[in-house]
N, C-alpha and C positions, 0 to 999 in steps of 0.2 A: 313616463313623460320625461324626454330631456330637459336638461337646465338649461334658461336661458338668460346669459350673461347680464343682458341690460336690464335683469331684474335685479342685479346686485349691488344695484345704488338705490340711495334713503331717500326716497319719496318725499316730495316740498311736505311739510304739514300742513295739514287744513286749518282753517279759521276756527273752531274747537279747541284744537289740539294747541295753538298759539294762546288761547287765552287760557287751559288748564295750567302751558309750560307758564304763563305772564305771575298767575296766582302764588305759583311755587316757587319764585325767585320772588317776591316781592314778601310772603310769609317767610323765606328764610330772612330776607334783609330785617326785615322787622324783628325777628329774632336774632338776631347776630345783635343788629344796635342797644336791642333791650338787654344781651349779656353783659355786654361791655359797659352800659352805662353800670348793672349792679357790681360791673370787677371794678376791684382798685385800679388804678391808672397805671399804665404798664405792664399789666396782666393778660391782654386781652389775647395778645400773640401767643399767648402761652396757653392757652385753651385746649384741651383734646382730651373729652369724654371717656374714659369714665375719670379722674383727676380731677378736681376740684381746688380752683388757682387759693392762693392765700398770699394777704397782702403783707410787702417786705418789707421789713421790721426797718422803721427810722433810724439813722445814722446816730449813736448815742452821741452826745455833747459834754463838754468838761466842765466840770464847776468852776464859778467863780475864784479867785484866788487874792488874798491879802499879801505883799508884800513892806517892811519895813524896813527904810535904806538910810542906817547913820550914815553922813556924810563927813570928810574928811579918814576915812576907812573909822570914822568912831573915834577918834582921838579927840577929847575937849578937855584944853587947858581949866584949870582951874582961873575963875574969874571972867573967863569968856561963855557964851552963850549955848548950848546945846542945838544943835540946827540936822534936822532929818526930813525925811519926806516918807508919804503912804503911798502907794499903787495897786490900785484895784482896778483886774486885768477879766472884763467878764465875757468868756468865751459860748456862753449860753446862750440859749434863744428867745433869751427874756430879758427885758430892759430890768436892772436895778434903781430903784430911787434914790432920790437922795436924802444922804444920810450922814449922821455923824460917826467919826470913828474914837475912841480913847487908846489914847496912849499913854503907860502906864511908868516908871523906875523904881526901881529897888530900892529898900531903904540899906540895904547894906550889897558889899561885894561878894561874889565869888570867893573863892578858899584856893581851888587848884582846876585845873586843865579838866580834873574827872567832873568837877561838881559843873563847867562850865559844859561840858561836853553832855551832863546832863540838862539841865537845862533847855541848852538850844534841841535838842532831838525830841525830849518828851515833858519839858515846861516844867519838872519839878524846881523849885524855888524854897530854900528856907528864909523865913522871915516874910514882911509884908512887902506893900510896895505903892509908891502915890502916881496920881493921876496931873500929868503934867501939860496936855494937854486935849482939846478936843476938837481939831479941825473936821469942817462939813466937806464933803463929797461930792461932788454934783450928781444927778441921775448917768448911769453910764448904760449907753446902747448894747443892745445886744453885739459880741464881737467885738468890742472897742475897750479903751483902758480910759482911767482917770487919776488926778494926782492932788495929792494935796501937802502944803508944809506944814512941818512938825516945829516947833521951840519953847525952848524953854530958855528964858533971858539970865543973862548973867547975874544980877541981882535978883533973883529968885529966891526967896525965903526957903526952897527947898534944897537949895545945894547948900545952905548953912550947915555945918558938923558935920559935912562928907569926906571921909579922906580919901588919899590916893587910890584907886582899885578897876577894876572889872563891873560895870554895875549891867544886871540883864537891863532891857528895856522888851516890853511889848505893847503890839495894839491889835484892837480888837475892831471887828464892824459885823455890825447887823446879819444876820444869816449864819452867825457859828463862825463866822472867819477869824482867824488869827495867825499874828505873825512876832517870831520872836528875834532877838536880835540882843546885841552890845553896843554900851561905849565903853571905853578906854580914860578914867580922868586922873589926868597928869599934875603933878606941883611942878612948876615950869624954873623953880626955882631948884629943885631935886636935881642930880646925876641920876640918870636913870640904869638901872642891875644893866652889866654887859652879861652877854653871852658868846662862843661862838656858836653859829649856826650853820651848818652845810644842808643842802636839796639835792636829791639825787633824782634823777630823769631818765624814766626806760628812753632809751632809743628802739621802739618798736614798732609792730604794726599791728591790727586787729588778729584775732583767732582765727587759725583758717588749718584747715585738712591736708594741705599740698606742701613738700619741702622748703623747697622753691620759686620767688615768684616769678611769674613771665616777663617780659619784655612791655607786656601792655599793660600789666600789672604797677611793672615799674614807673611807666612815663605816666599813668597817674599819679601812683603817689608822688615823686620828684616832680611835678607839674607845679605851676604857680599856687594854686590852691591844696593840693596835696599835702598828706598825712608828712611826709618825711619832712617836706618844704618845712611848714610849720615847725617841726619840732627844731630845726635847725636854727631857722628862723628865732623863733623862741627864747632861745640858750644862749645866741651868740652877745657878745657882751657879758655875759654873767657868771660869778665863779661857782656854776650848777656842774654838779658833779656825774656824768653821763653813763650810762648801765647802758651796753650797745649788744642787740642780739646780732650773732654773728652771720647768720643767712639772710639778712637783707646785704651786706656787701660779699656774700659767695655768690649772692641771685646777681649781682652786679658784674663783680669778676670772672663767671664762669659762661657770660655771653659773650665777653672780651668786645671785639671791636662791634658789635654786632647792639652791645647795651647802649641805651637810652643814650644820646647825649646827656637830655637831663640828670639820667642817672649816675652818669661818670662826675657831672659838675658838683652835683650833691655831695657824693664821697668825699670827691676832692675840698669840698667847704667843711664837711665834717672832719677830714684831717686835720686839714689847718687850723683847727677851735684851737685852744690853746688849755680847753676842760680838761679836767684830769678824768679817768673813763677805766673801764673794767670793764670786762667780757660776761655775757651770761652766758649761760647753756645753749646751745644751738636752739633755734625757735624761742627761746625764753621758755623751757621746761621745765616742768614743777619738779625742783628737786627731791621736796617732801616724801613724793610718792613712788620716787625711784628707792628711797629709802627704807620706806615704811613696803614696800614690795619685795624687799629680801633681795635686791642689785647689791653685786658686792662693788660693782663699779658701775658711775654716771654712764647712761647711755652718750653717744656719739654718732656721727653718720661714720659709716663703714667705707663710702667713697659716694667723691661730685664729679666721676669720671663721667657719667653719665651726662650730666649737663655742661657736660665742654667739648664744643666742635673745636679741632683744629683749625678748620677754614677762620675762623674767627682771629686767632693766631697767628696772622702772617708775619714772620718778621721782618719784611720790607713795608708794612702797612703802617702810614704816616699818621695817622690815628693812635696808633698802640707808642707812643711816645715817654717822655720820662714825664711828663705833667699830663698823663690822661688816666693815673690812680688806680693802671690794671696792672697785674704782676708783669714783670720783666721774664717775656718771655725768648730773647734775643738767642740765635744758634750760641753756639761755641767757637770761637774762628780757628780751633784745629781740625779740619775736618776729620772726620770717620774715615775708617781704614774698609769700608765698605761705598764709601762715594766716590763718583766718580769724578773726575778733573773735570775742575770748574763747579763741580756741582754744592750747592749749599748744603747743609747738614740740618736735616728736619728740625723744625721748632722745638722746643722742650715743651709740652703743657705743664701750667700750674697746677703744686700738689697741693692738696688737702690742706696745709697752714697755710701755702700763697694765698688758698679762695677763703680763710676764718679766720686771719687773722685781724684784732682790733689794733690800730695800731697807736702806739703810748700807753695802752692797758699797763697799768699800774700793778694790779694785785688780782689774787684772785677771791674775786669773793661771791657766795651763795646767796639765794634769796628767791627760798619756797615762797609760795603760796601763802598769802596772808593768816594769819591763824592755824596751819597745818604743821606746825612741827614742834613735836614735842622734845621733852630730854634726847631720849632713845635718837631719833632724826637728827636734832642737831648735832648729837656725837657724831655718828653718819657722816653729816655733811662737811663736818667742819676736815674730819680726817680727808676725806676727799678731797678738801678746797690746799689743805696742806702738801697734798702730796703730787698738784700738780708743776710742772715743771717751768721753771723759771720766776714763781711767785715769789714776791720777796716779803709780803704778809698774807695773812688769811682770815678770812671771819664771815659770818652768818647770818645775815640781813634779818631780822625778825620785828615783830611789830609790839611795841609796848601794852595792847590790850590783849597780848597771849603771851606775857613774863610777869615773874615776881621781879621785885627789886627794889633795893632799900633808896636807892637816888636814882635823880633826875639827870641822865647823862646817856651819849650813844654807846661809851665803849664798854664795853662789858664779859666776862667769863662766866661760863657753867661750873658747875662740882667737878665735872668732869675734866676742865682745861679747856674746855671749847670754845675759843675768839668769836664774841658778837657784835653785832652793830647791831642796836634798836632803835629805830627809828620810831616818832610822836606821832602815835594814832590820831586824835582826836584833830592834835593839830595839822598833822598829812593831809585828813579829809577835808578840812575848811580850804587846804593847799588845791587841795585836786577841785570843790568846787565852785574856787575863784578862777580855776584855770580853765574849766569847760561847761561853765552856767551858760544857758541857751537865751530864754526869753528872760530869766531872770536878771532885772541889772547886777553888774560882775562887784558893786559897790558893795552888797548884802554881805558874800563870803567875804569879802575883804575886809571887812569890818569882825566878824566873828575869825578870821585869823591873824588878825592884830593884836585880839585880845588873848588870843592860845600865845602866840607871841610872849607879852607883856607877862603874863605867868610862865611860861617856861625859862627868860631869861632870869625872872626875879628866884625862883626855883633848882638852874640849872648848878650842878657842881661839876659838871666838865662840857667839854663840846656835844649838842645836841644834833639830832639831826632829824632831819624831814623828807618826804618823795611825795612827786603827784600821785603816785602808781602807775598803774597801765591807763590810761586812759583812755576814755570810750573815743572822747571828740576834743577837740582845741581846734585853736587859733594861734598863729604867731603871735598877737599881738595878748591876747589873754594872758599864753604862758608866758609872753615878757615881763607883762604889769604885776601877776602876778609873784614872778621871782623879784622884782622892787619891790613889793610890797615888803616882801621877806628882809629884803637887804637893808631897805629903808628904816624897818623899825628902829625905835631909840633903844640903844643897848646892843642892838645885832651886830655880830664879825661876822663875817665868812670863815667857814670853816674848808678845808681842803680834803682829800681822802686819806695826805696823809697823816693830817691832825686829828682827825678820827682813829685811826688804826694805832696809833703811838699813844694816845692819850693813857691813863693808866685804867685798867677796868674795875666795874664794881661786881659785884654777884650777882646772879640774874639766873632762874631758875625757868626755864620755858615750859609752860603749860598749854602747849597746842593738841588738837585732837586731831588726828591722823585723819585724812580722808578715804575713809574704807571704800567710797563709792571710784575713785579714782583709783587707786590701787587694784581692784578688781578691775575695772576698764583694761589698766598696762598689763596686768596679767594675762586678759584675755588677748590685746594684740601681740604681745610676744608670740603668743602660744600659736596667734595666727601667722604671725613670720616665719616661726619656725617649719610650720607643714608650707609656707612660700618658699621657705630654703629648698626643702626638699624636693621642691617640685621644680623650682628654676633650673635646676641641673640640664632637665630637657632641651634648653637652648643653649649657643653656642657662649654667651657672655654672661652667666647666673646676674651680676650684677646687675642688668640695665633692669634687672627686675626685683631685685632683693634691695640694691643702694637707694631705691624714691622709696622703698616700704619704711625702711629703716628710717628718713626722714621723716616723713609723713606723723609715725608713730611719735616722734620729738615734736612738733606742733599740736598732733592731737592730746598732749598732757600739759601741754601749755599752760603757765602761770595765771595767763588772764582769765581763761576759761572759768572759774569756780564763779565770775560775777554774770553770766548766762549761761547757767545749768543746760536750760531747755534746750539752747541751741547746740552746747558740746553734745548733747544725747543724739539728738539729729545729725551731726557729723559722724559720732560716733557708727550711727546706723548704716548713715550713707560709706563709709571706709570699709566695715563687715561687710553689704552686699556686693562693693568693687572687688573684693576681695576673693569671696566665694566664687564671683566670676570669674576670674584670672585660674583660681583654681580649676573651675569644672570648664574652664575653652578649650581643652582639648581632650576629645573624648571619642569614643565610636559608635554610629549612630546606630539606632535595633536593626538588623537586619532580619530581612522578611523571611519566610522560609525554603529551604535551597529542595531541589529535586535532583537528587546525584542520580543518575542512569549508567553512567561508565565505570569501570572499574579505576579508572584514573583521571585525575581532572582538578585543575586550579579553582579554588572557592573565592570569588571576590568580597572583599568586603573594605572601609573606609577608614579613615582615619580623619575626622573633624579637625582642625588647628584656628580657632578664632582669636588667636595673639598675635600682634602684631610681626612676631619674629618667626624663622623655621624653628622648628621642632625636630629632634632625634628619639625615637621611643621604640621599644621593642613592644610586637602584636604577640601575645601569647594565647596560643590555642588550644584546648586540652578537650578529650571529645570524653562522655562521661557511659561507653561501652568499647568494646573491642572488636566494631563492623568497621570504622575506619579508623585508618591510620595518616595520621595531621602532624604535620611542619607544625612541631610545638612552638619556634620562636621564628620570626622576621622581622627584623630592622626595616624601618619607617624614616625617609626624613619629608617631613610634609612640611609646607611652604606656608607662608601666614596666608590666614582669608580665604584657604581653601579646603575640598577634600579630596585628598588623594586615599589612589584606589591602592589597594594590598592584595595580590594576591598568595590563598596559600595554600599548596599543593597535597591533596590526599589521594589517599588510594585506598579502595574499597578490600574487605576481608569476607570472609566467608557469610554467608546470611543477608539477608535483607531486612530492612525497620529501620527505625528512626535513632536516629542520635543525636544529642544535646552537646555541642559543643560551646566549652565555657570560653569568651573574647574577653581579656582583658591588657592593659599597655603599661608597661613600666618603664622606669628611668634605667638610665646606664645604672644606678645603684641598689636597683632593684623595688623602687619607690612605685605605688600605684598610680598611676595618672585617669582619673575618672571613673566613672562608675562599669560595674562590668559587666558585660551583655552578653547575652545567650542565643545563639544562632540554630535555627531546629533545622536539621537534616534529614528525612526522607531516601535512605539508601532505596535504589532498584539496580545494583550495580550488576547481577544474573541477567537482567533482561535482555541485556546486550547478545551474549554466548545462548541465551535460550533461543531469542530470536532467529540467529545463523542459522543455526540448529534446524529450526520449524520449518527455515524457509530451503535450507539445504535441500530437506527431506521432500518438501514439497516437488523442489525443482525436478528432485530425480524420482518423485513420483510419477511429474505427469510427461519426464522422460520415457521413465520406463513405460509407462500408459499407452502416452502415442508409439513406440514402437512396436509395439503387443499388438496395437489395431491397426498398424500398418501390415505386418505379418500374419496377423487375420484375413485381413481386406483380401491380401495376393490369394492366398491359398482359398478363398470361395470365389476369386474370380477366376483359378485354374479347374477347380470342380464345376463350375457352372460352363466353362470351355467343353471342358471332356462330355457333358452330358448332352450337348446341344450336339453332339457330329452324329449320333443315330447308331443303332442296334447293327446296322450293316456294315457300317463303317468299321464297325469291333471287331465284326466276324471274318470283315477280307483281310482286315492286318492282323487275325491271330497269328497265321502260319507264319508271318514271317518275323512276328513274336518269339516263336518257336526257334527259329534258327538264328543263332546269335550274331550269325555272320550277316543277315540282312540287311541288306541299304548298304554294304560294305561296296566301294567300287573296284571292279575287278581287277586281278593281278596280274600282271604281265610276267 
């Protein structure tokens, strides 16, 4: 039966068939609704049998939090009032009631900076303490804050018998909250202890993996809001003593005209400071760990040739001026004995000092890693800091909670002769978190480093000194208030770097513990640069690939690093894998298996180049029997981003089978470049000469053949002639058979 077409369309359904299909959409919809009403909300899309949805875990909420904020930074004369305030800031999702809070003071002072340092961190207190007041709370909303004042009146029976000091103050509220805090009480009739004091200020930027920063990099940070702005910001007016890492202004000079405005105007504000400033280590790199790594010398970048376009360089370019704070890079006006008349004489690019250097760097001075250097290190660092050139002092940044020491003073020596500068832990910190409190008012720390203050002047026996550190986050206007604060206290000088370095030292014994987990890090990148060395030969300029490694590895040991572990590991990880790629991009992919049939014949095969640059590499071929004979070496130069073909030439030997020829690529030095692959070869190089052969023979077979049956054919078509003429015809031409003369025509 044939097919007929107009059966191949879906028939209307019948009125049956409509209400079985009505039932079945209407049972699913009822089932769908009923899933979703049992899912959590926002689950329902996520449905797909067999999985079974589960509802997403609530966004966790912050606790409640007490704050206690002397006012006036904590300073209360004797005779006047104590006046504070409480804030309870509740970011939960439950209304607090209201409540009373207590607030409590000490019946006596502090002793020193340790006892106060204890204290504020973990509340221990010796002696009692009274209850000075009890202000109520109102209920506070969920999300919202509340505030209440604190005082305690000048005629208070409780400041009767108080003398001059540091006294804790805390308060307490409902729920476990507490918050600790100082005042400062003055006899107004007293001179209060001088000291000097100096603040030193990274000039830095956050931890990052890359030498260099970009250009978009830059005109953030240099932007109105901007990490550099601020710091600039910050300083200016103040006699803060600046630590400047020197690849924020190489990332500045090594764009030339090409950098940021912003970024140019910035330098040029930082010039102009009138701070007195030191250089750190390129990226701000842990010197510690160069130490404790067995470096007999501080790393450096190798070259920022790399990050300097000439085109950026022009020296008729009105941009590159003597106030736009990029190197001078103007010709020479004797021309070259290779230019032509009239012709300018190439730009000079800036070298390696033009794009690092600080300029008015004072000294040269060190400054590992908070807590990371021990005796051993500091000997290290300090010979280093000495023996570089043009320093006219030297010495060893280190932190007061990782030395011994008989006094309170920054300048200082090891057993060894080692020039240090120690700088006041306890007080640094209160420094750093008046300089970058977030939601907390800036009034709290300012008040607990009034009173580190207030003891270290009364304590100090030479000039002290203070740093915010590296810091996470600031403000201009934080780290301004903050370096008043410092200035402001009663008793505080200014101290200079070079009142620090001249003062006379005390003995000071450094008890830091190495960081084993950093030092094995540098180990392991060296060790990766080193197989980067050897493999950069491959292209025409080693540098553009070994001078960003070199970098790189100076950021990634970076000082600030040690206060987010987690994330130096993760950079860590991410640098190893950019790494092993760079290594394994040029490589030769499997090739499939080859069927040689000729006794001679080019064998293609590839060379992968995933680097941005050409490559130069010798193909080495080495076949693992004696069937062929292989072009052991051919020069490669393959293009970035592609594969180029290689061909290479063998010829076949006696035998047929297979052979394994080993592919692998080295450098001009004879260095391996990626892994090495095996190409299987299938010799039939006979089959060529057998085939002629078969067919030769053929040929002159069914030559010879047909001739034989043509030479046949005739000779049974002359026998078949002669038998057809008849027995008569035989017997009249016997006779003349017989005479040989017959059929002869006669002779004349």
């Amino acid at each position: 039966m044939r097919h007929d077409p107009s059966r191949s369309a879906v028939a209307p359904p019948t009125a049956p068939t409509l209400r079985a299909l009505a039932r079945r959409v209407f049972v699913a919809m009822l089932a769908a609704i009923l899933l979703m009403l049992a899912l959590p909300a926002g689950s329902a899309a996520a449905v797909a049998p067999p999985l079974q949805a589960t509802p997403s875990p609530s966004p966790e909420t912050a606790d409640p939090t007490l704050t206690l904020v002397p006012l006036s930074r904590g300073i209360v004369q004797q005779g006047q009032p104590l006046a504070a305030s409480i804030v309870v800031d509740n970011p939960s999702d439950e209304t607090l009631p209201e409540a009373s809070a207590t607030v409590e003071l000490a019946d006596a002072p502090v002793a020193s900076t340790e006892a106060l340092d204890v204290w504020l961190t973990s509340g221990v207190l010796e002696g009692g303490t009274q209850v000075i007041d009890r202000p109520v709370l109102p209920a506070v909303e969920a999300g919202d804050s509340a505030a209440a004042a604190v005082s305690l009146a000048a005629d208070s029976p409780l400041w009767q018998g108080r003398a001059p000091g540091v006294y804790p103050l805390r308060a307490t509220y409902p729920g476990g909250l507490v918050s600790r805090s100082v005042i400062v009480l003055q006899d107004p009739a007293a001179t209060p202890a001088a000291a000097s004091i100096g603040v030193i200020v990274p000039i830095t930027i956050d931890p990052r993996s890359q030498g260099l920063l970009t250009a978009d990099e830059l005109t953030e940070l240099t932007s109105t809001e901007g990490r550099l702005t601020a710091l600039v910001d910050g300083v200016s007016g103040t006699s803060a003593i600046l630590a400047v890492d020197p690849a924020i202004l190489a990332s500045i000079r090594a764009l030339g005209t090409s950098a940021p405005a912003s970024a140019r105007e910035w330098m040029l504000r930082l010039d102009a400071l009138p701070n007195p400033r030191f250089a750190l280590q390129f990226g701000d790199a842990d010197l510690s760990v160069q130490a404790d790594a067995g470096l007999t010398e501080p790393l450096e970048p190798t070259s920022l040739d790399y990050a300097v376009d000439a085109d950026d360089f022009a020296a008729d370019d009105p941009d590159q001026d003597e106030g736009s704070g990029l190197p001078d890079v103007s010709p020479s006006p004797t021309p070259s004995p290779t230019a032509s008349p009239g012709e300018q004489n190439p730009v000079e690019l800036p070298d390696f000092d033009e794009l690092t250097t600080v300029s008015g760097a004072q000294a040269s001075v060190g400054w590992p890693a908070e807590g990371e250097a021990s005796a051993e290190t500091v000997a290290t660092i300090a010979a280093w800091m000495s023996s570089q050139e043009g320093a006219a002092a030297s010495a060893t940044l280190l932190s007061s909670g990782a030395v011994e020491r008989a006094s309170v003073q920054a300048a200082g020596q090891t057993a060894d002769g080692a020039r240090t500068l120690v700088y006041e832990q306890p007080a640094s910190a209160a420094l750093r978190d008046a300089v970058q409190t977030g939601d907390v008012p800036r009034a709290a720390p300012l008040a607990a480093l009034t009173a580190h203050l207030a003891l270290l002047t009364a304590d100090a026996t030479g000039p002290v000194l203070l740093t915010t550190g590296r810091l996470d986050s600031l403000s201009g206007t934080s780290l301004q208030g903050a370096l008043a604060a410092v200035a402001g206290s009663p008793g505080v000088a200014p101290a200079s770097l070079d009142d620090l370095l001249q003062a006379g030292p005390a003995d000071v014994t450094p008890t830091g513990t190495p960081n084993a987990e950093g030092v094995a890090a540098l180990q392991n990148l060296l060790s990766t640069e080193q197989r980067l060395d050897e493999f950069s030969i491959i292209i025409d300029d080693p540098a553009l690939m070994t001078a960003p490694e070199h970098t790189a590895i100076l950021q990634l040991i970076g000082a600030a690093w040690p206060g987010d572990p987690e994330s130096w590991r993760q950079a860590l990880s991410a640098h190893g894998e950019q790494s092993e790629a760079t290594l394994t991009a040029v490589s030769i992919p499997q090739p499939s298996t080859i069927q040689l049939i000729t006794p001679e014949a080019p064998l293609r095969f590839y060379v992968q180049n995933d680097l941005p640059w050409a490559v130069t590499v010798d193909l080495q071929a080495v076949p693992d029997n004696l069937r062929l004979e292989v072009e052991r070496t051919t020069s490669v130069r393959s293009q970035p981003g592609v594969n180029t073909t290689v061909q290479v030439p063998v010829r076949a030997r006696v035998g047929s089978g297979e052979v394994l020829i080993e592919l692998r690529l080295e450098s001009a030095s004879g260095q391996q470049i990626g892994p090495t692959r095996y190409a299987e070869v299938q010799v039939r190089a006979d089959w060529e000469g057998i085939g002629v052969v078969v067919l030769s023979t053929l040929v002159v077979l069914l030559l010879g053949a047909g001739l034989v049956r043509t030479v046949l054919r005739r000779r049974r078509a002359r026998r078949t002639a002669r038998n057809d003429s008849g027995p008569a015809q035989e017997s009249a031409s016997e006779p003349a058979n017989d005479d040989p003369h017959a059929g002869d025509p006669p002779r004349g």
